[in-house]
C-alpha positions as CSV (number, residue, x, y, z in Angstrom):
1,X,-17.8,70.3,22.7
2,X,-14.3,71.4,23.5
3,X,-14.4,75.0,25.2
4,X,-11.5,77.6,23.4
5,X,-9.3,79.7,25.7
6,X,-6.4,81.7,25.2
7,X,-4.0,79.7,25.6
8,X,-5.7,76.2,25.1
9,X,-9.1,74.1,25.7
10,X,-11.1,72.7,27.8
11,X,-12.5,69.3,27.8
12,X,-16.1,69.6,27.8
13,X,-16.6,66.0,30.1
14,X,-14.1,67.1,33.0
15,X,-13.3,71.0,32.3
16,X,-9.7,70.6,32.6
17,X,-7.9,72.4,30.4
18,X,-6.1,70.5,27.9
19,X,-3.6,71.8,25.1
20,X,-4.9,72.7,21.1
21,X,-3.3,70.4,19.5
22,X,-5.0,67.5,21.9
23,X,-7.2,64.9,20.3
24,X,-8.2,63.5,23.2
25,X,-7.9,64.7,27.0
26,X,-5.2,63.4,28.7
27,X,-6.9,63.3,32.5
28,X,-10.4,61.3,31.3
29,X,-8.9,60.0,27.8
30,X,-12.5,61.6,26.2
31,X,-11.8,62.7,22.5
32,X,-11.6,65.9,21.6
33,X,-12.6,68.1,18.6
34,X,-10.1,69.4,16.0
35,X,-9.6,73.0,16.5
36,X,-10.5,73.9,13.0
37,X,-13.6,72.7,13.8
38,X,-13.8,74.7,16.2
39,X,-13.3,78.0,14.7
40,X,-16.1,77.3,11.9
41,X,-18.8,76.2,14.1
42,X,-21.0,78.3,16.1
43,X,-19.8,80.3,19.5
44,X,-22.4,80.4,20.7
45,X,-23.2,76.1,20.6
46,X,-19.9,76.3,22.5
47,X,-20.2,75.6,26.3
48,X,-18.6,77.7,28.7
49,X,-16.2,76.9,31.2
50,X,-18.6,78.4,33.9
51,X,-21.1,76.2,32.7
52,X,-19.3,72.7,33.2
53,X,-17.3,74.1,36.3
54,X,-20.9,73.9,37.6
55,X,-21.4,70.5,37.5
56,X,-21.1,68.4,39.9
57,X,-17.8,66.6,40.0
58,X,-20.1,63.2,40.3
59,X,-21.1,63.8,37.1
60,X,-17.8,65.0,35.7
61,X,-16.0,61.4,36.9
62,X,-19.6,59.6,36.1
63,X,-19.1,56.6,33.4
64,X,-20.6,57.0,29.8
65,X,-23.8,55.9,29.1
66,X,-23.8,52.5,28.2
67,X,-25.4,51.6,24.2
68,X,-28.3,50.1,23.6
69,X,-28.4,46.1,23.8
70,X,-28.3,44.4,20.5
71,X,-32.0,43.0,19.4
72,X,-32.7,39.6,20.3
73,X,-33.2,37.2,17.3
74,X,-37.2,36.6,16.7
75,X,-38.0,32.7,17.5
76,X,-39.6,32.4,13.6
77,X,-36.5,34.2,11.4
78,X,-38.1,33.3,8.2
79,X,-41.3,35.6,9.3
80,X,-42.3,38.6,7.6
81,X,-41.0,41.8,9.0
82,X,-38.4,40.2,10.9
83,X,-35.3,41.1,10.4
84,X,-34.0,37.8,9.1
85,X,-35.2,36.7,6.2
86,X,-34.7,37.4,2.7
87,X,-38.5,36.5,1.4
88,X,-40.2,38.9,3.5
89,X,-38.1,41.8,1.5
90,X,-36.3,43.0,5.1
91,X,-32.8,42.6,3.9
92,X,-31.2,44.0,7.1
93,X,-30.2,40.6,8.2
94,X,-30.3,38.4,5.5
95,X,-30.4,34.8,6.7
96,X,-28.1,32.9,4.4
97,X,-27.6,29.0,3.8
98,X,-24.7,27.6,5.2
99,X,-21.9,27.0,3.3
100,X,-20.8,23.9,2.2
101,X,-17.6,23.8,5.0
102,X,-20.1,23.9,7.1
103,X,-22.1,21.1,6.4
104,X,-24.7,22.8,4.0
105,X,-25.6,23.3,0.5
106,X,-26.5,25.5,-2.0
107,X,-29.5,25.9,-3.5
108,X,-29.3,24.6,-7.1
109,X,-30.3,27.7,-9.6
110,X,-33.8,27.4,-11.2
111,X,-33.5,24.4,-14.5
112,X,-30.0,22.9,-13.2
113,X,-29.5,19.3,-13.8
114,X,-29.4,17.2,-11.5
115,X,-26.5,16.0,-9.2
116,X,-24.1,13.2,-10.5
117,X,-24.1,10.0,-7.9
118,X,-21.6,10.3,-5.2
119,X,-18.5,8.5,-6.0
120,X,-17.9,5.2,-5.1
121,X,-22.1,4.0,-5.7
122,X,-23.7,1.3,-8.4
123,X,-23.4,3.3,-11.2
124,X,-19.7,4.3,-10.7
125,X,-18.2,1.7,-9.1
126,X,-15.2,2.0,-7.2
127,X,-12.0,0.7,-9.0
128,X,-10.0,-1.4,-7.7
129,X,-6.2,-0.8,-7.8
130,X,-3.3,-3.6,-7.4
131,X,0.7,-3.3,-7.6
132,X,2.4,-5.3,-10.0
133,X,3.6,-7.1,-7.4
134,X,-0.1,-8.7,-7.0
135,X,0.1,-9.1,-10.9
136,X,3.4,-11.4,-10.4
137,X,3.0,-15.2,-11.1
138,X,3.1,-16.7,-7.9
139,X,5.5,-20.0,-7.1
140,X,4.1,-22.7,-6.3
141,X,4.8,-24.2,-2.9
142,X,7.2,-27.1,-3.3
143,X,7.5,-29.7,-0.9
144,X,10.9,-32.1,-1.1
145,X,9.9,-35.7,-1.4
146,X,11.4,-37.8,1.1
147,X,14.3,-40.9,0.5
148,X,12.0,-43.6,0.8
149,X,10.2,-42.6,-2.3
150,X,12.9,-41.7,-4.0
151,X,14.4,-45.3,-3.4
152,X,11.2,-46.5,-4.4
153,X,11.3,-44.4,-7.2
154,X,14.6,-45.3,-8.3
155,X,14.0,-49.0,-7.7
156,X,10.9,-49.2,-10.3
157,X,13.2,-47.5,-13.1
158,X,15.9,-49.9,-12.6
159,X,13.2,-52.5,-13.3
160,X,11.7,-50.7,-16.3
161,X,15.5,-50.6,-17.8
162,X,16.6,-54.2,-16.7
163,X,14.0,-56.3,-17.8
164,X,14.5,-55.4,-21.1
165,X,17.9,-55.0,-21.2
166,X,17.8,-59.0,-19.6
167,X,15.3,-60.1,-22.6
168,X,17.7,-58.8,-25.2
169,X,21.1,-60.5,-23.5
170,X,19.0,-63.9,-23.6
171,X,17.7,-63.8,-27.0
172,X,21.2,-62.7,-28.1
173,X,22.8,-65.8,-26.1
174,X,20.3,-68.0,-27.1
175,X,20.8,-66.9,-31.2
176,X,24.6,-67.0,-31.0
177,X,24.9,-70.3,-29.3
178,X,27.6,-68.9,-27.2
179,X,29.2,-70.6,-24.2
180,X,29.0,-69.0,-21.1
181,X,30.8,-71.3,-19.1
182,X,33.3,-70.2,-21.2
183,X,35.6,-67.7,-19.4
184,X,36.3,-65.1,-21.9
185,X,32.6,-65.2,-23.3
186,X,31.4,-64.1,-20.4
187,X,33.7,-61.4,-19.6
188,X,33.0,-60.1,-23.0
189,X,29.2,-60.3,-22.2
190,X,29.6,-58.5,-19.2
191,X,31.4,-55.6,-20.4
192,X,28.9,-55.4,-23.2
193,X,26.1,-55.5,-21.0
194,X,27.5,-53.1,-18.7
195,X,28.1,-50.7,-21.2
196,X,24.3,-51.1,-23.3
197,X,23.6,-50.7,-19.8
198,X,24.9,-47.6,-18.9
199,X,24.0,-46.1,-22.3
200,X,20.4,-46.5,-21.8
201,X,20.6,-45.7,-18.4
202,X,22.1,-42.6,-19.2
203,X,19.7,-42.0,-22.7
204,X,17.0,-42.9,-20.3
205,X,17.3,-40.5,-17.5
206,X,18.0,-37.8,-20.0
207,X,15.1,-38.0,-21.8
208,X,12.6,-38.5,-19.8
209,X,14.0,-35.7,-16.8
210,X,14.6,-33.8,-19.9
211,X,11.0,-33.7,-21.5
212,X,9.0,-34.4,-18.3
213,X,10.7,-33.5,-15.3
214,X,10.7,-37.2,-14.0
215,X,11.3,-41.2,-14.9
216,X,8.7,-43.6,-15.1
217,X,9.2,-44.4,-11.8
218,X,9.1,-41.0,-10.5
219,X,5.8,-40.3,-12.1
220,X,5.1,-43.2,-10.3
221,X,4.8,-42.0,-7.0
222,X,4.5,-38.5,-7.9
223,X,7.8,-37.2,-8.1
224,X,9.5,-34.2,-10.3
225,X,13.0,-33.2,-11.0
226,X,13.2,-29.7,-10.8
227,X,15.6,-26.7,-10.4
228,X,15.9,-25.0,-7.2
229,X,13.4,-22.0,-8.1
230,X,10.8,-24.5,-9.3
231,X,11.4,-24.4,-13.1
232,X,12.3,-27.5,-15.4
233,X,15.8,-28.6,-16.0
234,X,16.0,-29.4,-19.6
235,X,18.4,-31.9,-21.4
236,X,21.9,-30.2,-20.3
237,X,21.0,-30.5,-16.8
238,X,19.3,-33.9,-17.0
239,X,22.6,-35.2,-18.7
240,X,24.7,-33.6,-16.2
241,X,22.8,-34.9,-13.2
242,X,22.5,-38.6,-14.6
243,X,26.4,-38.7,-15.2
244,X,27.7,-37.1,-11.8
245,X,25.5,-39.9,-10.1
246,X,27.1,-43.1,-11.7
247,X,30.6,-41.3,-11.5
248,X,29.8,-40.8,-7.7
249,X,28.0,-44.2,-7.4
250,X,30.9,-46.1,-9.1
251,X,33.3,-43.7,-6.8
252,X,31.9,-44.8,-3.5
253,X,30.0,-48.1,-4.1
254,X,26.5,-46.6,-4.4
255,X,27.0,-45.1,-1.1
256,X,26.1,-42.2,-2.0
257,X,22.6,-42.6,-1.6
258,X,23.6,-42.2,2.0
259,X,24.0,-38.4,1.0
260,X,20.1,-38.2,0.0
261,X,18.7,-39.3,3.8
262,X,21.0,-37.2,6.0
263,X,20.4,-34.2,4.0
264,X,17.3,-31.6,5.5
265,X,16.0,-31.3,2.0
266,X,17.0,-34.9,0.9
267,X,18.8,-33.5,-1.6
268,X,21.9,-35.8,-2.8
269,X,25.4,-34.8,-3.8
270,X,24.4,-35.0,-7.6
271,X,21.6,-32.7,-6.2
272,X,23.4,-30.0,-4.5
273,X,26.5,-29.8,-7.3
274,X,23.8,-29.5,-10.2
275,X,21.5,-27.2,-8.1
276,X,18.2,-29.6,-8.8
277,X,15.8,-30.6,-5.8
278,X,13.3,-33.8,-6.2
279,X,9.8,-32.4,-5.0
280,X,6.5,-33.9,-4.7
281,X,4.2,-33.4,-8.4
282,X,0.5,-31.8,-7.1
């Protein structure tokens, strides 16, 4: 306890005087009493400056005592008595569960249901999500067919159309009795023919590209006429696609045909003006 002087303290660990309105002494930094403390306790509880000016200065500069080590944790916490556990009824050092952070659990409270299944397990199932893009029909792979059975194609149709065609002009030559050695018979037969011809050719091809995507002959071998993103080209586009190829094929002498093998895609002129593309049928 701080010793009261005239005109200050002293500090009662090195008993150097210090000032009264000190809390703590500024030569061993030990804290001091307030000094209205000091006025109601007891004089004569208060040391005297003789008294610690005869100590030792060994004992004035000596270290404080250092505390008491903490207790050691018993090796059974959960034992009565020690400290650690709740069910012995010493509640000094409760020893809690850990929480679930750190990778414990609660207790459930007495008549609690049980737990639901974890997510994700047989009796919730885990969902399964996909973007409308997965919902989106697919297009089919298309595969161009190649010239040769196109020609092939287009050589069975011309058969399918002719021999009919050939059966009516001789059953109409043979009921008529008409000459054909005669010069103008014949050139009237021949523009007649040429235009039933090109009539049914055209009739032909439109239909059946028109309802089915592809001739007799093209069915065939397999074949389809189809737009460029896969999808059917109806009557317009049939039409359209039958009469660009007898314009061009009158035009250059059926040479046109040439256009169908030295294309990548063996897509002809008629082909790439009408925007259509000849593809294999699987």
């Amino acid at each position: 306890m701080a010793v009261e002087g005239d005109r200050g303290r002293h500090c009662p660990r090195c008993g150097r005087e210090v000032s009264r309105d000190s809390i703590a002494c500024p030569h061993c930094a030990s804290p001091l009493p307030r000094a209205d403390s000091l006025e109601d306790s007891d004089v004569g509880d208060v040391a005297q400056p003789s008294d610690l000016l005869q100590e030792s200065p060994a004992a004035l500069s000596a270290p404080p005592p250092a505390p008491p080590p903490a207790p050691e944790p018993p090796s059974d916490p959960d034992a009565v008595g020690s400290g650690w556990a709740i069910d012995g009824g010493d509640t000094r050092m409760p020893s809690l569960p850990l929480s679930p952070s750190a990778g414990g659990a609660y207790p459930p409270p007495p008549g609690a249901p049980p737990p639901p299944p974890p997510y994700g397990s047989s009796q919730y199932p885990m969902p399964v999500y996909s973007s409308p893009i997965d919902r989106m029909p697919r297009t089919p792979a298309m595969e161009n067919a190649g010239f040769w059975p196109r020609v092939g194609a287009y050589l069975i149709d011309s058969l399918v159309i002719g021999f009919p065609l050939g059966a009516l002009l001789g059953i109409v030559i043979v009921t008529t009795g008409a000459d054909i050695a005669d010069e103008d018979t014949l050139n009237v037969a021949s523009l007649v023919i040429q235009s039933v011809g090109g009539l049914v050719t055209v009739s032909y091809f439109t239909l059946m590209n028109g309802a089915y995507g592809a001739t007799l002959g093209k069915m065939a071998l397999g074949l389809k006429v189809v737009r460029q993103d896969g999808s059917p080209i109806g009557y317009g586009l049939a039409l359209g696609r039958i009469v660009l190829m007898n314009v061009l094929s009158s035009c250059t002498c059926s040479l046109f045909f040439i256009s169908v093998a030295t294309n990548e895609e063996y897509r002809g002129w008629h082909d790439q003006i009408c925007g259509t593309r000849v593809i294999y049928n699987r």
